[in-house]
Each structure stands twice: as C-alpha cells, then as structure tokens.
BALOBA-1460 file (C-alpha; in Angstrom, 3 decimals):
// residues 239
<rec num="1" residu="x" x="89.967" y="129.340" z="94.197"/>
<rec num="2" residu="x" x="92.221" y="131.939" z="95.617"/>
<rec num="3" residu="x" x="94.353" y="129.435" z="97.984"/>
<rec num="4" residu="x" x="97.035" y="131.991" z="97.776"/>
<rec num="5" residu="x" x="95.282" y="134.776" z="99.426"/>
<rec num="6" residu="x" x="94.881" y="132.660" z="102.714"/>
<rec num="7" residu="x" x="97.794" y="133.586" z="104.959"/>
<rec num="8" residu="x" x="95.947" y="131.966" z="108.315"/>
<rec num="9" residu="x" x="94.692" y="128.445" z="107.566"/>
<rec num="10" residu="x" x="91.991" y="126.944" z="110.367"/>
<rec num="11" residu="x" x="93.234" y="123.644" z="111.470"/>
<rec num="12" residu="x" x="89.682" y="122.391" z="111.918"/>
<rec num="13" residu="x" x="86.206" y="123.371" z="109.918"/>
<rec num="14" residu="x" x="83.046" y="122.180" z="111.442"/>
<rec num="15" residu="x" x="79.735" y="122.631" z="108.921"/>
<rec num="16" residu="x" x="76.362" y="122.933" z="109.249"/>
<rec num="17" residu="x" x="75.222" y="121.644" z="105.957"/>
<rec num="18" residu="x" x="71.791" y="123.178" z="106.004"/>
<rec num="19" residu="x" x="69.177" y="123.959" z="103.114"/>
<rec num="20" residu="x" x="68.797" y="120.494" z="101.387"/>
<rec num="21" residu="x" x="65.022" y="120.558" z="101.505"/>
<rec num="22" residu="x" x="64.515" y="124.232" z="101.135"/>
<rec num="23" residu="x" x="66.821" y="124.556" z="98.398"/>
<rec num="24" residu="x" x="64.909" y="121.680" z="96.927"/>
<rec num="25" residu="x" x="61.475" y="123.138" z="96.926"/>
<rec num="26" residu="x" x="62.553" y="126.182" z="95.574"/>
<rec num="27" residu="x" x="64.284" y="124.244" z="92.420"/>
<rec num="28" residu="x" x="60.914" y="121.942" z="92.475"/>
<rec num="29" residu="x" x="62.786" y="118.655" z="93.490"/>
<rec num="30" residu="x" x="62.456" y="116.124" z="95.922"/>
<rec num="31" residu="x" x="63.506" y="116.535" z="99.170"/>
<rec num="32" residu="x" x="66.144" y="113.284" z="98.279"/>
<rec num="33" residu="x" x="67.063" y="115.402" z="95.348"/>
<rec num="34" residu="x" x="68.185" y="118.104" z="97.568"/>
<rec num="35" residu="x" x="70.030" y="115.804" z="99.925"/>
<rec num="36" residu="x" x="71.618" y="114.292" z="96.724"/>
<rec num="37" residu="x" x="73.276" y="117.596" z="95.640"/>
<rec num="38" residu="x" x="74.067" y="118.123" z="99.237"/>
<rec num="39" residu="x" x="76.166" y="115.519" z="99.137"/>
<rec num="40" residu="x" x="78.177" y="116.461" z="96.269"/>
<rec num="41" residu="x" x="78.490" y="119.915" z="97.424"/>
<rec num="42" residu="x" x="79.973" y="118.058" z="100.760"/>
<rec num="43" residu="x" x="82.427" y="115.868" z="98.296"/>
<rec num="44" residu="x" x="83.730" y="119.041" z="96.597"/>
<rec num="45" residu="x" x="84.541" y="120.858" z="99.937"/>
<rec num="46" residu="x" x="86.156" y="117.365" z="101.354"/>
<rec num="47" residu="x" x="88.574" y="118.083" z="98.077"/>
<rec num="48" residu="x" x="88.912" y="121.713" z="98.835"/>
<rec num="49" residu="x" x="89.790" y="121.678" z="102.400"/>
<rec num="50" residu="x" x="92.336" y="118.615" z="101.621"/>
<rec num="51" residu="x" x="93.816" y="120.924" z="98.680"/>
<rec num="52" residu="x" x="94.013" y="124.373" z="100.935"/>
<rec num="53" residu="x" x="95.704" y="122.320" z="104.202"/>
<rec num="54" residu="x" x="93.052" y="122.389" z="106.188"/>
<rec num="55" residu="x" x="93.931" y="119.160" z="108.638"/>
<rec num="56" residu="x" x="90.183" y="118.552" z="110.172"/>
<rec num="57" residu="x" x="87.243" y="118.980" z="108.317"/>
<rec num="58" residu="x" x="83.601" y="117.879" z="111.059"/>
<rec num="59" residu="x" x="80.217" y="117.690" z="108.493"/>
<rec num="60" residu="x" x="77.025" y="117.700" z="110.307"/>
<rec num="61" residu="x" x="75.652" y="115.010" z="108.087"/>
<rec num="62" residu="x" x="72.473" y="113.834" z="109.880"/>
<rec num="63" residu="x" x="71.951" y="114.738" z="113.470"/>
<rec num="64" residu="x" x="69.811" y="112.774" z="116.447"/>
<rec num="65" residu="x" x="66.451" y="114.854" z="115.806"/>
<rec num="66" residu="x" x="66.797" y="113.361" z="112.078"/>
<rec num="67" residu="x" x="65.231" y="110.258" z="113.098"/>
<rec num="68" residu="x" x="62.012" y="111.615" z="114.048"/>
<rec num="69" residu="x" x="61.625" y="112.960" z="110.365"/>
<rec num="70" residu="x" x="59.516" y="110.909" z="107.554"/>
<rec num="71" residu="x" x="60.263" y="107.638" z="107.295"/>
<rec num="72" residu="x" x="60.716" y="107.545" z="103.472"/>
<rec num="73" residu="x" x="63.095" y="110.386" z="103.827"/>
<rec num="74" residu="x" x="65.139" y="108.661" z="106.720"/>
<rec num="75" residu="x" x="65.170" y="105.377" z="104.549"/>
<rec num="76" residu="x" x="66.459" y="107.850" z="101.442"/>
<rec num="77" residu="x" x="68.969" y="109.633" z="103.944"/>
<rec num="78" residu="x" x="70.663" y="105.600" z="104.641"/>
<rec num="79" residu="x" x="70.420" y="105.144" z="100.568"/>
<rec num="80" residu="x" x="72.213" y="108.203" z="100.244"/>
<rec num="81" residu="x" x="74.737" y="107.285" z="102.900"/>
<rec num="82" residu="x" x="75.582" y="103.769" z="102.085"/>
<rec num="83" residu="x" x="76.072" y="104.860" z="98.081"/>
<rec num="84" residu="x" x="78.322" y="107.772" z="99.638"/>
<rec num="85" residu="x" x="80.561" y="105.270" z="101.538"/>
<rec num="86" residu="x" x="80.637" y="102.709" z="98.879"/>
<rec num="87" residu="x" x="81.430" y="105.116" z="95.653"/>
<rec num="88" residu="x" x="83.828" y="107.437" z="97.822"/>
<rec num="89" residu="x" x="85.860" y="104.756" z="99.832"/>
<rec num="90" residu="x" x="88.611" y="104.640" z="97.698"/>
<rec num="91" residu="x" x="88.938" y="107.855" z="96.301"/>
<rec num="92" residu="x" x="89.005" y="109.001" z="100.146"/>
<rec num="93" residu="x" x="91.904" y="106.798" z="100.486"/>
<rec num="94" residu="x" x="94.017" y="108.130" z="97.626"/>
<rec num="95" residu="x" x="93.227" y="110.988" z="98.877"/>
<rec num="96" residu="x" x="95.074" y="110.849" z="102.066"/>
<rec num="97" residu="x" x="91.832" y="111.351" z="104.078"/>
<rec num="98" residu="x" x="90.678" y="109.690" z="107.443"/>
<rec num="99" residu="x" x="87.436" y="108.917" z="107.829"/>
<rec num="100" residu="x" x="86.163" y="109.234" z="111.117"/>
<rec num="101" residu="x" x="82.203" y="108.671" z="112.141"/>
<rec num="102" residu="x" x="80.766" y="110.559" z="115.483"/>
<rec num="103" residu="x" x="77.416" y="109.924" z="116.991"/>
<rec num="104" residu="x" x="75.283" y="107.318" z="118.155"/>
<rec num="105" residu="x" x="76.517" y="104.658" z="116.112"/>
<rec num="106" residu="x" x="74.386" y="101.931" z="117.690"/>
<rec num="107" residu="x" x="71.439" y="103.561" z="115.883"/>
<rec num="108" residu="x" x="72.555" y="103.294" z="112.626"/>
<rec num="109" residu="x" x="71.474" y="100.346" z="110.440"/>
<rec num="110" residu="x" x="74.194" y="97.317" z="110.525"/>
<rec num="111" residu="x" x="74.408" y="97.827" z="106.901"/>
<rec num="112" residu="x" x="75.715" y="101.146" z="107.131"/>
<rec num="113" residu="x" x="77.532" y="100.739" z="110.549"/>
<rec num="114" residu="x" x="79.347" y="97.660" z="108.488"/>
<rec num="115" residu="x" x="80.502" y="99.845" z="106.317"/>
<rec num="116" residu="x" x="81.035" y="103.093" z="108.345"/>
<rec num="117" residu="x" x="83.877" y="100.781" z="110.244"/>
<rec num="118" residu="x" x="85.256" y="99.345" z="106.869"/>
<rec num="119" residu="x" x="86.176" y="102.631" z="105.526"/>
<rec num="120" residu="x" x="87.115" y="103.490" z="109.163"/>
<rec num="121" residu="x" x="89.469" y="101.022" z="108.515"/>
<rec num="122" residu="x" x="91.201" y="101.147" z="105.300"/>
<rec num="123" residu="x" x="92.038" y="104.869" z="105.995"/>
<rec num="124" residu="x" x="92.971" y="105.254" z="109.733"/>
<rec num="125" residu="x" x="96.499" y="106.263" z="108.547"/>
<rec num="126" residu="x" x="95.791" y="108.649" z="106.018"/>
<rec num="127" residu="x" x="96.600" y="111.922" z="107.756"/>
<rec num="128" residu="x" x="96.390" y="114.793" z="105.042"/>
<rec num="129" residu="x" x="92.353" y="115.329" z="106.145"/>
<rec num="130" residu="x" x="91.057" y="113.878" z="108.799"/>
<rec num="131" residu="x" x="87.055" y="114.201" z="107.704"/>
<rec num="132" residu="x" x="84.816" y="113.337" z="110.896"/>
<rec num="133" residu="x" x="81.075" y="112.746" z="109.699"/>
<rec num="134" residu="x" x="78.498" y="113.288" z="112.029"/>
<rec num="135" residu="x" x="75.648" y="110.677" z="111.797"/>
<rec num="136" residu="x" x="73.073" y="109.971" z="114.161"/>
<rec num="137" residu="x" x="74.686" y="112.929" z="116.453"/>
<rec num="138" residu="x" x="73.541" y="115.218" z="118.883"/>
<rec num="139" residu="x" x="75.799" y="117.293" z="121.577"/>
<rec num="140" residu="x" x="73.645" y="116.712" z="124.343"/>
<rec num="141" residu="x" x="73.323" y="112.989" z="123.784"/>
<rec num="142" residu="x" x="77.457" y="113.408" z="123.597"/>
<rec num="143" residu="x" x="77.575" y="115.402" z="127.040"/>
<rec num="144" residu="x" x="75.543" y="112.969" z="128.689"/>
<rec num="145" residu="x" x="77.686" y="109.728" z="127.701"/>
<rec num="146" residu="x" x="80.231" y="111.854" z="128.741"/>
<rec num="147" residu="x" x="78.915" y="112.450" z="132.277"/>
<rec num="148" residu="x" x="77.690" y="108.382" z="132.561"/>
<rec num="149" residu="x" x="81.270" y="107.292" z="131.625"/>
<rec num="150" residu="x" x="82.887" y="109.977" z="134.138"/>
<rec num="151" residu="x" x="80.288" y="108.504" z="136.898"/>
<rec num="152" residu="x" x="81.013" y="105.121" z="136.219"/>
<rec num="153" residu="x" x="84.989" y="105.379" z="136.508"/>
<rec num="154" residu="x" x="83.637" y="107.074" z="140.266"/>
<rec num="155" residu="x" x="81.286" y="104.646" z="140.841"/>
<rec num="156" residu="x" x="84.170" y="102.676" z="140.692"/>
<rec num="157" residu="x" x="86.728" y="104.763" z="142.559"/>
<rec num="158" residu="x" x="88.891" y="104.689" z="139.011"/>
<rec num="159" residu="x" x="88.768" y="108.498" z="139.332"/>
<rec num="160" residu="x" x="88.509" y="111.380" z="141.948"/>
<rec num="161" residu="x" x="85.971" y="113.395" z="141.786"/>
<rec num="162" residu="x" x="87.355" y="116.563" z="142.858"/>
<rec num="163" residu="x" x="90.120" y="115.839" z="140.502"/>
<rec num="164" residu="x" x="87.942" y="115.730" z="137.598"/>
<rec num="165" residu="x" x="89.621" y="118.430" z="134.409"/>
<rec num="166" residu="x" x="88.403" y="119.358" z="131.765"/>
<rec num="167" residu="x" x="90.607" y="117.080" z="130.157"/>
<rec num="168" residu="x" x="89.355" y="114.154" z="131.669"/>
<rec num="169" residu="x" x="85.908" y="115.302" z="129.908"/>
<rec num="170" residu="x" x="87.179" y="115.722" z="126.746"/>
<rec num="171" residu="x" x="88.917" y="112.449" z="126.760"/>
<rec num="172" residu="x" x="85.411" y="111.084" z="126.806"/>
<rec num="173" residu="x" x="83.731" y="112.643" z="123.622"/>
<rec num="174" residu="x" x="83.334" y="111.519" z="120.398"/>
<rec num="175" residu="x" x="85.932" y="113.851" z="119.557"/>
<rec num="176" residu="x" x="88.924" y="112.549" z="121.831"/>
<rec num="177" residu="x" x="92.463" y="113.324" z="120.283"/>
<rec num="178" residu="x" x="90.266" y="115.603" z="117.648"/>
<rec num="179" residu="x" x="90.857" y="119.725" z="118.509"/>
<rec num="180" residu="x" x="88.392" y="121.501" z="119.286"/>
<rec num="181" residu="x" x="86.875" y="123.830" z="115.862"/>
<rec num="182" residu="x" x="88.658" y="127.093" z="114.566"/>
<rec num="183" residu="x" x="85.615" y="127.902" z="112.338"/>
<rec num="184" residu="x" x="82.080" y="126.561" z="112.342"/>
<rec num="185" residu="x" x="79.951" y="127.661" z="109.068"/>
<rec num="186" residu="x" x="76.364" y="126.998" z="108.590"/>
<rec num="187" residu="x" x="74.904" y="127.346" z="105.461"/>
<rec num="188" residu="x" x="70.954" y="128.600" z="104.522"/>
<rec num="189" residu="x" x="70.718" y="131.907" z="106.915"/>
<rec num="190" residu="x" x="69.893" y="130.183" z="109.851"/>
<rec num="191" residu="x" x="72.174" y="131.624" z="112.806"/>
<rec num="192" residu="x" x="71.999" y="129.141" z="115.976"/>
<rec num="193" residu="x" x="73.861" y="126.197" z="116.619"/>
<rec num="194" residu="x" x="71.204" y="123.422" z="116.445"/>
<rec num="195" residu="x" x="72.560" y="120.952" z="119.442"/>
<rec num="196" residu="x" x="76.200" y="120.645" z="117.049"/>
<rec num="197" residu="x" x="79.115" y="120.527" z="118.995"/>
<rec num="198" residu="x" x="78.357" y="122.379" z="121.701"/>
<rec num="199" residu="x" x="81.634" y="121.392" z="124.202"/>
<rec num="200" residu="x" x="83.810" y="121.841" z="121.449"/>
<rec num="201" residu="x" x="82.788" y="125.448" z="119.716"/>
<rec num="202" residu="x" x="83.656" y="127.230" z="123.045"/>
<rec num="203" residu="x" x="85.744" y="129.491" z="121.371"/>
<rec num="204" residu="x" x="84.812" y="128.736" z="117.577"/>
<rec num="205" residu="x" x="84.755" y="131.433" z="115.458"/>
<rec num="206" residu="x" x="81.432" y="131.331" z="113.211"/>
<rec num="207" residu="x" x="80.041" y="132.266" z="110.144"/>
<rec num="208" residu="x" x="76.604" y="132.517" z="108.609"/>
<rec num="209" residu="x" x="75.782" y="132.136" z="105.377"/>
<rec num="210" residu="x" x="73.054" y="133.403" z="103.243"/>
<rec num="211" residu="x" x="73.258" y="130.875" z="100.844"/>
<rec num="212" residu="x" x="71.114" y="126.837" z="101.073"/>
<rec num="213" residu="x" x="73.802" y="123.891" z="100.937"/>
<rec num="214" residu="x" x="73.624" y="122.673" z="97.604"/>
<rec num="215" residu="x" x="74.231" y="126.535" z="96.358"/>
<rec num="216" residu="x" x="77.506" y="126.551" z="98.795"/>
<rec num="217" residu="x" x="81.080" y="126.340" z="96.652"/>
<rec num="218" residu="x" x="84.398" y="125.934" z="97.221"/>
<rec num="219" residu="x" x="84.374" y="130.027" z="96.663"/>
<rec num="220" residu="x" x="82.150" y="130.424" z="99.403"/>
<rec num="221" residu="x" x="84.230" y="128.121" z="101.436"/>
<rec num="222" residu="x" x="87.308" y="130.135" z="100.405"/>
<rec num="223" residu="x" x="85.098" y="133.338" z="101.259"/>
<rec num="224" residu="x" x="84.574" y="131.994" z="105.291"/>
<rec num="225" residu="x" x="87.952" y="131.281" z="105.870"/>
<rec num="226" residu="x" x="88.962" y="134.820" z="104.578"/>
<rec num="227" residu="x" x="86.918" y="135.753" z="107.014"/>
<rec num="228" residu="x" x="88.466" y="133.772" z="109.810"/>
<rec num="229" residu="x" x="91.724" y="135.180" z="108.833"/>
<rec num="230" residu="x" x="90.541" y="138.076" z="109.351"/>
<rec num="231" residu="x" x="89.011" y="137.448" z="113.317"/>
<rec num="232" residu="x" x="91.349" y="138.043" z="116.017"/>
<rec num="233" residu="x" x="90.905" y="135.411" z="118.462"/>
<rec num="234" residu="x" x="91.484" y="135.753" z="122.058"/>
<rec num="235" residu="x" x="90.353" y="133.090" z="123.723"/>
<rec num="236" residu="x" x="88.581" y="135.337" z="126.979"/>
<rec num="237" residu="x" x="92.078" y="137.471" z="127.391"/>
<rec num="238" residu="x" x="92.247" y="141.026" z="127.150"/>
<rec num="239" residu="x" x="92.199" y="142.630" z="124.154"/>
C-alpha cells in the first residue's frame, strides 16, 4: 500500500461490510463461505488501519435485522464469530488493539457474550486501534436506550430536562468516549446507510464502493481514504 501518499489520516473508519452473500453466489459458494472470506477481508483491514494510524476502526459485523434471517445462517454467523474471537484474541493483543463490542449484547448467545467480554478484557489497554465490532446492532434500537436512560435519570429528577445537551445524549450510546466517524465506507454498490450509526455519521464523510466485501483490499481501503483526504469538511460553516 501507498501509506506514504496519505497526508490526512481519519481518526475513525466506520464500514459497512456488505456483499458476503452476493459475492458468494456469484463465486457459487455458500452463503457461510461468503461470510467466511468476509471475515478475513475484515482481519486484513484491522491490520491495515493499525499499520496506516488510523486510531478507531467501527465494523458493521451483524446488525439487529440479522436475526430475522435463516436460522442455519444465524447459527453459522455465531460459528463464525466465536472461531473469530477465539483464533484472533491474542494476535489482537500483540497487536496493540482494543476490542470493543456495540449492540444489544443481551441477545447474543452466553457463549459468545462470554467471550466477547474476555477479549474485552485482556485488551482494554491496548490503545494503537481501538476496533469496535458491531453485533446484534441497530441505531434506532441505540437512540431509543438512549432516550429510556435520559427519561429515567428525569423520572428521577437526576437531570433537568431543559438542560438536556447533546452531550448528555452522547454520553448514553454505545459509543460514549468513542468520536464520532471521519469516514464511513460501504462496500457492494449499495448507497444508504442501513440503520448504522445514524447519531454519530452527522457529519461523516462517505464513500461507496462498487466492489462486494470479500473483493474489498487494503488498496481499496487505501483508495477511500485518498479520497477523504481529498474532502474538505466543514462541518455546516460557510464555505
């Protein structure tokens, strides 16, 4: 990769891995098969984003809606997962990267919850990456714990409500202490958002590409945030 052509590194990357099934029945696989390249497409941009300095890297791994897909592919999906946090764990580690997991977590299976908070864990002071997975997530799921926990501190006169900032919402996501997303790709063509992050991309730059997950490489990656660097953000001021 051409690291040394980046002169404007985004502190934070959120992804849309999309294309796993798609780019599965077009290579005559499984739909598992796809998801199983996915994942080590997702492992060699982890390694890339560590490498280039990118400091938070969000993967939209498997979101809310996921649930209400085929049973032997949702059974797969937890395979997939649990063999992804039990074969990476440690090379995370030595890596320098934080783990962090965002979502419903009470959905997950304890099996994979169990180990979702060991890894959690044994890398909550790594700070070169800070990787935040996605699983079992859905922004307006996030937005409404956010509004129950705001209306509970009311409820119980912990908070004013005509006092309530924006920072007191954000303090409330599953992203607290996390900023908010320089650059959100998605992958496969597909140009909507798809209930990701929806608080936090604001003011996210984005970029589409034409190209199914398990195609995407660290080139590609290198190719989006060229074109970040190349956005001029203003954040709703004048030009």
């Amino acid at each position: 990769m051409t690291e040394r052509r980046l002169l404007k590194i985004p502190q934070h990357v959120a992804i849309i891995m999309d294309g796993n099934g798609r780019w599965a029945r077009q290579n005559s696989l499984s739909r598992l098969q796809g998801h199983k390249r996915g994942s080590e497409v997702a492992r060699e941009i982890v390694t890339a984003s560590a490498r280039i300095g990118v400091s938070y890297l969000t993967l939209y791994a498997f979101s809310s809606e996921n649930w209400r897909r085929d049973p032997h592919e949702v059974s797969g999906l937890m395979s997939l997962m649990k063999h992804y946090l039990e074969s990476e764990a440690q090379e995370l580690h030595k890596e320098g990267v934080r783990l962090k997991v965002i979502g419903e977590r009470e959905l997950l299976p304890n099996t994979i919850l169990d180990l979702v908070e060991k890894v959690e864990e044994l890398t909550k002071a790594n700070k070169k990456l800070t990787l935040q997975m996605a699983i079992s997530y859905g922004s307006r799921a996030e937005i409404l714990h956010v509004v129950k926990q705001i209306a509970q501190k009311v409820r119980d006169r912990r908070l004013d409500p005509d006092k309530i900032s924006e920072q007191d919402f954000e303090q409330h996501l599953y992203t607290a202490g996390i900023p908010d997303p320089d650059l959100l790709i998605r992958t496969s063509g597909e140009q909507r958002i798809s209930n990701y992050l929806l608080w936090q991309v604001a003011y996210t730059e984005l970029v589409f590409v034409d190209k199914f997950w398990p195609d995407f490489t660290p080139e590609d990656f290198m190719e989006a945030l060229l074109t970040f660097q190349s956005r001029e953000r203003r954040f709703g001021t004048a030009a």
